[in-house]
Backbone as a ProteinNet text record, in pm:
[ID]
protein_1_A
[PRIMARY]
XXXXXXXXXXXXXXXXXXXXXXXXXXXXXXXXXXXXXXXXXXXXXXXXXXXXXXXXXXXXXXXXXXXXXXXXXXXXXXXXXXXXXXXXXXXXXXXXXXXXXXXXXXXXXXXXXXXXXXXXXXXXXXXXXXXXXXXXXXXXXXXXXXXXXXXXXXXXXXXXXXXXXXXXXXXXXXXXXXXXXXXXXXXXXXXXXXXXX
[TERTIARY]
83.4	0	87.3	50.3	137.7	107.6	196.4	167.2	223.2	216.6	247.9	211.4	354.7	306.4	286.5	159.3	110	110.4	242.6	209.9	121	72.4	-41.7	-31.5	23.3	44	-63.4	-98.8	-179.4	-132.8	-265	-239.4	-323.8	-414	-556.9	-534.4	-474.3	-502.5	-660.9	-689.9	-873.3	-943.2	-923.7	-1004.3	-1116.6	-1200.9	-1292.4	-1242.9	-1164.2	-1054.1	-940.8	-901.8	-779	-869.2	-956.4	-1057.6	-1083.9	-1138	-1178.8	-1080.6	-993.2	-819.1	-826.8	-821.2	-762.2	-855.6	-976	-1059.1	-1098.9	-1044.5	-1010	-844.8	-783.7	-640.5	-625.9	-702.9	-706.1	-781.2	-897.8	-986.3	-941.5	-800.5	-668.2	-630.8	-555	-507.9	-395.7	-362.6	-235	-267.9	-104.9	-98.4	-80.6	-184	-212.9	-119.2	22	39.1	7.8	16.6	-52.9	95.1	122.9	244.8	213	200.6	134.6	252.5	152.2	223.8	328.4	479.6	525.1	479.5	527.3	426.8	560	497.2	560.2	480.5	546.7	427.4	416.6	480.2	446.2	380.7	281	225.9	290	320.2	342.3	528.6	567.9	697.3	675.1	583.3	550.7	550.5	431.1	402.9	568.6	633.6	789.5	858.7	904.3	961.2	895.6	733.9	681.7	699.1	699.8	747.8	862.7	966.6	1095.6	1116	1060.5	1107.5	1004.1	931.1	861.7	948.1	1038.8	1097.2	1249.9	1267.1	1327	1339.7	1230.1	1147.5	1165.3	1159.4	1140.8	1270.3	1384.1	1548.7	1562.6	1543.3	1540.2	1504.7	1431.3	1337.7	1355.9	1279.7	1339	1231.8	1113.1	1085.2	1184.3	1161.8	1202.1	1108.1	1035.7	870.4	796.2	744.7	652	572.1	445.6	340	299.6	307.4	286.2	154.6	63	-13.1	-73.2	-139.2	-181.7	-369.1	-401.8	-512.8	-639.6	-671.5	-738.5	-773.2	-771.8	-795.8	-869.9	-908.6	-1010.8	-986.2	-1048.6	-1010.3	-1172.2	-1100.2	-1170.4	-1236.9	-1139.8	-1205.3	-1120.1	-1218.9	-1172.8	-1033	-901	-798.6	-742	-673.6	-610.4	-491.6	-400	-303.2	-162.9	-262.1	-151.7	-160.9	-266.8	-264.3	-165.5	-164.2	-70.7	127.1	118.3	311.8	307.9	256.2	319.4	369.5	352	412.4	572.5	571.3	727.6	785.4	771.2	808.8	912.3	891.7	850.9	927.8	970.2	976.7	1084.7	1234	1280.9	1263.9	1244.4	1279.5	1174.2	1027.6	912	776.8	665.4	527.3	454	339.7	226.1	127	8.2	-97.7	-170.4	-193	-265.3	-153.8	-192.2	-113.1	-208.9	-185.3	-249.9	-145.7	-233.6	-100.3	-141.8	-34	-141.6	-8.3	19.7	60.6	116.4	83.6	71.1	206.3	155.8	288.1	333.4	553.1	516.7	507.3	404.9	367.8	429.6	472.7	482.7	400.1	396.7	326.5	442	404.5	471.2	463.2	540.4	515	456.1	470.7	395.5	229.2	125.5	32.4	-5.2	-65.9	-63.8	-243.7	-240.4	-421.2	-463.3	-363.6	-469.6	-493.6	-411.4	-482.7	-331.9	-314.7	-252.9	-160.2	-33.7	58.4	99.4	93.8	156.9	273.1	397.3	460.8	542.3	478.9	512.7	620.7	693.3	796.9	748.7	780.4	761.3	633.8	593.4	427.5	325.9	356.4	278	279.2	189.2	203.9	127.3	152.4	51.7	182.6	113.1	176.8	93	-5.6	-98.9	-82.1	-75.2	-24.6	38.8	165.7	307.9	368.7	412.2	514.5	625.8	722	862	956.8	1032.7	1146.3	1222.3	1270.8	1439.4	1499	1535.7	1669.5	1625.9	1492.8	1409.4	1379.1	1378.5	1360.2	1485	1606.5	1726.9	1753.6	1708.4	1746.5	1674.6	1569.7	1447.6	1502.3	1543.2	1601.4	1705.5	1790.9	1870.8	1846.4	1777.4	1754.9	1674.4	1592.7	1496	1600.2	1667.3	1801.3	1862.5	1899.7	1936.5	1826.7	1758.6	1612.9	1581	1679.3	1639.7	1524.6	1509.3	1447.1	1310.2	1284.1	1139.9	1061.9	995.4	915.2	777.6	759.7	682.1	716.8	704.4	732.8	705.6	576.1	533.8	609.4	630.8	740.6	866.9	955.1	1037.2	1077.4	925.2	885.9	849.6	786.1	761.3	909.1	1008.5	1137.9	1255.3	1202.9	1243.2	1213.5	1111.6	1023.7	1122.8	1195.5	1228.3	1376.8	1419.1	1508.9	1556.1	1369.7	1354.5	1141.5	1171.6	1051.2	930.4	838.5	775.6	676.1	658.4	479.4	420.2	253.2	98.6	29.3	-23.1	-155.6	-262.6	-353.7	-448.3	-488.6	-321.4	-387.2	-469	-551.9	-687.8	-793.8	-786.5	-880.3	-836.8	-960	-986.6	-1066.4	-1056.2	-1170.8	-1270	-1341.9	-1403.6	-1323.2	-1242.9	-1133	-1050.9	-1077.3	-1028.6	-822.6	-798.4	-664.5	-617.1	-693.9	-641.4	-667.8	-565.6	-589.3	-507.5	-541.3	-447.5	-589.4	-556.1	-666.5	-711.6	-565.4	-590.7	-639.6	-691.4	-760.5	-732.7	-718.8	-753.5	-905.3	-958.9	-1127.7	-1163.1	-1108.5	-1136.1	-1295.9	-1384.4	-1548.8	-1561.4	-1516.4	-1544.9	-1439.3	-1310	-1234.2	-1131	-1187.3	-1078.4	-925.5	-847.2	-675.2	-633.3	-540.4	-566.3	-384.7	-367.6	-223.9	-302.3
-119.5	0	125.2	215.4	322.5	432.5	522.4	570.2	725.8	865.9	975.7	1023.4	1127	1254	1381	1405.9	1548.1	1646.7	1736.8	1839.8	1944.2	2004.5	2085.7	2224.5	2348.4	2453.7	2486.4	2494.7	2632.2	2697.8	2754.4	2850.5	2782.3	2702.9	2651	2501.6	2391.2	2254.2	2194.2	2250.5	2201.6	2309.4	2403.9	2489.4	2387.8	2444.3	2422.5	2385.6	2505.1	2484.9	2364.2	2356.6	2241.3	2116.1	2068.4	1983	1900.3	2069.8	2019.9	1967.9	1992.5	1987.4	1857.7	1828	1714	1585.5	1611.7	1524.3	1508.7	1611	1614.7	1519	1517.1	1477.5	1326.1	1322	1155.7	1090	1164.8	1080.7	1041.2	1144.4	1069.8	1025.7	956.1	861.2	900.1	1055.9	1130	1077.6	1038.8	1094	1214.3	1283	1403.5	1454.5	1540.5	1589.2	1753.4	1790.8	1963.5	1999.2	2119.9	2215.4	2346.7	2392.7	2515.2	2593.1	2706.6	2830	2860.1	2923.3	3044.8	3144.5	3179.1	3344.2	3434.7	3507.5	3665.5	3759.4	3862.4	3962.5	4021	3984	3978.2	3835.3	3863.9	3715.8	3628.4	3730.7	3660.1	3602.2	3729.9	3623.5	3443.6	3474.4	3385.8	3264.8	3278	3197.6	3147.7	3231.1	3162	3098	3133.2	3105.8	2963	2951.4	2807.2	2725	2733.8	2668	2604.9	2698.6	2669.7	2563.9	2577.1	2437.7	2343.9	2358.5	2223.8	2187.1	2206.9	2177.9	2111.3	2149.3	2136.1	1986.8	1980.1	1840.9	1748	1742.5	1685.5	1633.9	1713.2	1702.6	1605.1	1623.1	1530.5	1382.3	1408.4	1285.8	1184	1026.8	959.5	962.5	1036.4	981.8	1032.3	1030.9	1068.2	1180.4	1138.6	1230.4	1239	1387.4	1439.3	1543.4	1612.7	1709	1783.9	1950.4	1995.8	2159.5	2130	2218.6	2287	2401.4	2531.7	2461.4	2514.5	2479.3	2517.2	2593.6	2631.9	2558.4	2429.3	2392.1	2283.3	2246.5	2192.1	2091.3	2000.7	1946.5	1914.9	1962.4	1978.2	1890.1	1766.4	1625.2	1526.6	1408.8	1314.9	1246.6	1253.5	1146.4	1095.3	986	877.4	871.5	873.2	857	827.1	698.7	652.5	657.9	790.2	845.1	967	1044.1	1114.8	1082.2	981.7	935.3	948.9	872.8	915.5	985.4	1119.5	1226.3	1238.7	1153.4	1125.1	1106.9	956.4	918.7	997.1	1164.1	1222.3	1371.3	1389.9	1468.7	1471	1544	1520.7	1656.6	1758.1	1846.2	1870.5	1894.1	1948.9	1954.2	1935.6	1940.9	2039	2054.4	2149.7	2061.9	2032.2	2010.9	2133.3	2252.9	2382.7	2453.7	2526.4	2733.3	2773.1	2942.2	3039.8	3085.9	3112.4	3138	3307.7	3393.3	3494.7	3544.6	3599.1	3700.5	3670.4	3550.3	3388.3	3340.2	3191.7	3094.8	3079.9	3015.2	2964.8	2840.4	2766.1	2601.4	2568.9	2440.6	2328.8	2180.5	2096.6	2018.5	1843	1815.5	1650.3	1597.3	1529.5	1420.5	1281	1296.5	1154	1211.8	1101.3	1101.3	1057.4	1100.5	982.3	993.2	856.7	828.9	856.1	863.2	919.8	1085.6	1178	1264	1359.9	1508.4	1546.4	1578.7	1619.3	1692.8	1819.6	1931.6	2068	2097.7	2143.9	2186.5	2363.1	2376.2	2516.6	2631.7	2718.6	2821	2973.9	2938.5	3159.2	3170	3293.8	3364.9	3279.3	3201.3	3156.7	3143.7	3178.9	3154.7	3058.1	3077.2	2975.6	2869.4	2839.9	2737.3	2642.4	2665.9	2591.5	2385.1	2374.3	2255	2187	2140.3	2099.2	1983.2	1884.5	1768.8	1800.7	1733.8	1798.9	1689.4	1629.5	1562.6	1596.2	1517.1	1541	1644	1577.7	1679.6	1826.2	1796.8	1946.5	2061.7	1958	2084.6	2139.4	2069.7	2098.7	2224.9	2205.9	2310.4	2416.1	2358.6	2517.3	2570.4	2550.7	2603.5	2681.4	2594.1	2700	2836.3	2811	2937.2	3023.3	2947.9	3117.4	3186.3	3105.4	3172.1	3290.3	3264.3	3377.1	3501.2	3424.9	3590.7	3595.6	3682.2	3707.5	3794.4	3928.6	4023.5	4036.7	3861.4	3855.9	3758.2	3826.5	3762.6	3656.4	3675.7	3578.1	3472.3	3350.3	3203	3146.5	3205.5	3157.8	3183.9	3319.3	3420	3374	3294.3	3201.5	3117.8	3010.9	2925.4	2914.7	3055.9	3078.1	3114.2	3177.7	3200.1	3044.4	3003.6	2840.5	2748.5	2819.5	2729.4	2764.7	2889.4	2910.5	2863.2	2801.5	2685.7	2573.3	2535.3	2387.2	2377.5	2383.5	2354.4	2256.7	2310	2210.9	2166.6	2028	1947.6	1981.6	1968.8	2038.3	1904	1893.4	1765.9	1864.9	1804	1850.2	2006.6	2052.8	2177.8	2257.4	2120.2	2166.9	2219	2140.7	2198.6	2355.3	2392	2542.3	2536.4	2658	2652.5	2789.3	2792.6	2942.6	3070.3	3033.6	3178.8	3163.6	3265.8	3305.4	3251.3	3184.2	3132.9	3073	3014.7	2905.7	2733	2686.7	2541.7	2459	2331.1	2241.9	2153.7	2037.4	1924.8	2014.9	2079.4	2110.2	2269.9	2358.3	2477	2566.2	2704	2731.7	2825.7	2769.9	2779.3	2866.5	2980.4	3136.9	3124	3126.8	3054.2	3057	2948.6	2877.7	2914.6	2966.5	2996.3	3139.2	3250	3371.7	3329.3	3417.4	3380.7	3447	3405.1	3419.7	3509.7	3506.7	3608.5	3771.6
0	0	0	-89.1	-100.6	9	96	163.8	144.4	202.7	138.4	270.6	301.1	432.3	359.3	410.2	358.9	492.6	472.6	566.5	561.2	676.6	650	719.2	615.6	712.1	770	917.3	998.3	1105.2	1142.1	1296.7	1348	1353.5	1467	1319.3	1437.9	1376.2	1419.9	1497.8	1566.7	1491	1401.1	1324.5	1231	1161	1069	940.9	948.4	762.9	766.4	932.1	906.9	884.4	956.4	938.6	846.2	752.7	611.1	525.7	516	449.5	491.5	603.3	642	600.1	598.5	560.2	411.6	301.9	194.5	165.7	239.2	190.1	265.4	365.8	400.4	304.5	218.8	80.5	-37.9	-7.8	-150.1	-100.1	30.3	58	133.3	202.3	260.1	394.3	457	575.2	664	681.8	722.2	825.4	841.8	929.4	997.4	1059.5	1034	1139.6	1074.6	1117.8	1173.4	1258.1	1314.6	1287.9	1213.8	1178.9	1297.5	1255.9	1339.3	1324.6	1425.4	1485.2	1411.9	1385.9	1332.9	1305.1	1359.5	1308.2	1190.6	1092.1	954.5	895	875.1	844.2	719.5	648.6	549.8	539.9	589.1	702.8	775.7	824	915.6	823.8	709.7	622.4	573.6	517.9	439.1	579.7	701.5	756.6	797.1	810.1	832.7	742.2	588.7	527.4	493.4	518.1	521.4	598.2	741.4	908.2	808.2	699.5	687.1	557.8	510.4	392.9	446.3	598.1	661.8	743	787.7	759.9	692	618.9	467.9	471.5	455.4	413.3	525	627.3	742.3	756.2	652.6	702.2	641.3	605.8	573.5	410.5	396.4	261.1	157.3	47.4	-73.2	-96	-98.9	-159.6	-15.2	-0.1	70.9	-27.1	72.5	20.7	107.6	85	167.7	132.5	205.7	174	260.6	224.4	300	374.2	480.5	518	496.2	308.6	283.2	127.4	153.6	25.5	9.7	-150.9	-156.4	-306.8	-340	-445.3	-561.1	-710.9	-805.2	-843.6	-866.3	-936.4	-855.8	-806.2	-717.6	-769.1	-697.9	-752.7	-632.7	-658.5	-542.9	-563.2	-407.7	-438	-531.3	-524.8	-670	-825	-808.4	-946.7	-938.4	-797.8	-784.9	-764.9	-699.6	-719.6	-784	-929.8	-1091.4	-1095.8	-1094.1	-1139.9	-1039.2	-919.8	-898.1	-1011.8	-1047.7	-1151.9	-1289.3	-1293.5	-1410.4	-1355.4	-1193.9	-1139.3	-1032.2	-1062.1	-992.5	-852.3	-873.9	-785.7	-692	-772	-700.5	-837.8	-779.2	-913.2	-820.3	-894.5	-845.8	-840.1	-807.4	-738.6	-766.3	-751.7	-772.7	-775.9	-873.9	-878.2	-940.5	-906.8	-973.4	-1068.9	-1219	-1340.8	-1360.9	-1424.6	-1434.3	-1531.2	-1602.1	-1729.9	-1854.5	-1914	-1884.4	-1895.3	-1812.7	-1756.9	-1898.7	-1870.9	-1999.3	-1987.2	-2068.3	-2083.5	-2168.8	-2127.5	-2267.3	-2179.9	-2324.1	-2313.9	-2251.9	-2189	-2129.4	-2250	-2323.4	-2379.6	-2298.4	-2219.7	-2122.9	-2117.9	-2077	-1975.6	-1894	-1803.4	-1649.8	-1660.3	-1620.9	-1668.5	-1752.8	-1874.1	-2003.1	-2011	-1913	-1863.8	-1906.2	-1967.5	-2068.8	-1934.8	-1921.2	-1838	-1852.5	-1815.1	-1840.8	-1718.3	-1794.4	-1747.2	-1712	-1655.8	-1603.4	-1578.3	-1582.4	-1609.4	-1519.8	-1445.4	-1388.9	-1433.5	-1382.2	-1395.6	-1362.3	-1217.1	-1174.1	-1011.9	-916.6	-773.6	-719.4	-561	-518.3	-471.3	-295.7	-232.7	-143.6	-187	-130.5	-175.1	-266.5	-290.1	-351.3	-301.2	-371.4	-357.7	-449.8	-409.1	-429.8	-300.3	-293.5	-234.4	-321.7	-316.6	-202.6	-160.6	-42.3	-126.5	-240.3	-280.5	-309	-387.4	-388.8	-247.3	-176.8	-27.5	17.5	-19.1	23.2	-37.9	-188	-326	-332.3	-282.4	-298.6	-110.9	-41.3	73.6	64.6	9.4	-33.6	-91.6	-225.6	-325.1	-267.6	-142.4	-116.4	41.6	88	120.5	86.7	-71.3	-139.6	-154.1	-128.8	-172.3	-27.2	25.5	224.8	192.2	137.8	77.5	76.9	-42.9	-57	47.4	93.8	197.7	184.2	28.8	10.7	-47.3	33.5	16.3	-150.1	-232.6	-324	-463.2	-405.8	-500.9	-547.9	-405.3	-432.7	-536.5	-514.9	-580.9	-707.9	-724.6	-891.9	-956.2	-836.2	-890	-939	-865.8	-876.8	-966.3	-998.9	-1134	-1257	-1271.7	-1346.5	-1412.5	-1260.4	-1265.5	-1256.8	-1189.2	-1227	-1251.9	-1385.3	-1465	-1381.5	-1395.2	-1203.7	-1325.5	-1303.4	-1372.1	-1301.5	-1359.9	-1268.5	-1283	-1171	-1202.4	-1228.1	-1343.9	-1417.4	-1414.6	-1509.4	-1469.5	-1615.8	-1654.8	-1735.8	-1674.8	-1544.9	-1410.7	-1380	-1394.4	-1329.5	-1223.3	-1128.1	-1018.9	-1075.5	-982.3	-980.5	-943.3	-913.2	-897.5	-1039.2	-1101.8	-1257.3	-1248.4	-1322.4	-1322.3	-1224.3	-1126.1	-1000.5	-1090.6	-1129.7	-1188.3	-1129	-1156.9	-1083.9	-1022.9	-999.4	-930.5	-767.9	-696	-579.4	-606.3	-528.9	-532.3	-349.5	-332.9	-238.2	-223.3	-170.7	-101.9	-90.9	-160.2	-72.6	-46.3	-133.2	-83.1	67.6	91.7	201.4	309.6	282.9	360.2	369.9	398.1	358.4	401.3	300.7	339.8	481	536.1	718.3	616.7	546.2	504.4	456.4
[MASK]
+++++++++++++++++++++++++++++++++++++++++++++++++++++++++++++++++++++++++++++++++++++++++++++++++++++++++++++++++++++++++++++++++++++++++++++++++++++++++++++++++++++++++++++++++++++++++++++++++++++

């Protein structure tokens, strides 16, 4: 049986929103861990610096592959686990699960498909950290590089900067949500959940 730790950033793990997350990501098949935000009084500090001890994690630890996502999210079209490893397979550094694209990304197309189901691969002009797979060696690498960007304080910013040096795959990011350019299988909820950044 294939198994997967999904970390889960918050501030309130007994909240409503961690809940829902969590009971969304145990229905793919994650082992749910939840990481309580650090405190800073820049939130959005808070946000990069929590991510970082969870990428931190990761390097530590013994999987290969972990997932780590924000506690405001929700999923488009039902998939299972082991439709998601694939994209290990295919991926050495880090994939997306959801981003928001906006001035537009640049795409190219996978020559592979996983389930029959097309792959896009992604380049800069795109944010969003709400849901990500991330290799050992990838947390080491993306640690490093947002290292170098002491400056920018947003975690996602990084990441879209990172993309641009290691080309990240999207699961189904034919999927759109109702928020204009949020695609990807995973979504954040604003609906149902305002951003606590």
């Amino acid at each position: 049986m294939i198994t997967r730790k999904a970390y889960v950033l918050t501030c309130n793990p007994d909240s409503e929103r961690s809940n829902f997350s969590k009971s969304v990501l145990e229905h793919v098949g994650f082992q749910v861990i939840f990481f309580r935000a650090i405190p800073n009084e820049n939130k959005v500090l808070s946000n990069k610096i929590s991510m970082m001890a969870i990428y931190d994690i990761i390097l530590k630890g013994d999987d290969d592959w972990a997932y780590v996502f924000e506690d405001d999210i929700n999923i488009l079209e039902d998939i299972k686990l082991e439709e998601i490893v694939k994209y290990e397979k295919i991926s050495s550094v880090f994939f997306y699960l959801g981003l928001c694209d906006y001035g537009p990304p640049k795409l190219r197309k996978h020559k592979m498909k996983i389930n029959n189901k097309p792959i896009t691969i992604v380049k800069g002009n795109i944010r969003g950290l709400h849901a990500i797979g991330i290799s050992k060696y990838g947390a080491a690498e993306l640690q490093e590089f947002a290292r170098l960007m002491p400056e920018e304080h947003y975690m996602d910013v990084c990441l879209e900067n990172f993309s641009m040096k290691h080309p990240a795959n999207v699961i189904r990011y034919d999927l759109e949500s109702y928020i204009y350019r949020h695609r990807g299988v995973f979504f954040q909820d604003r609906n149902k959940f305002p951003t606590t950044i």
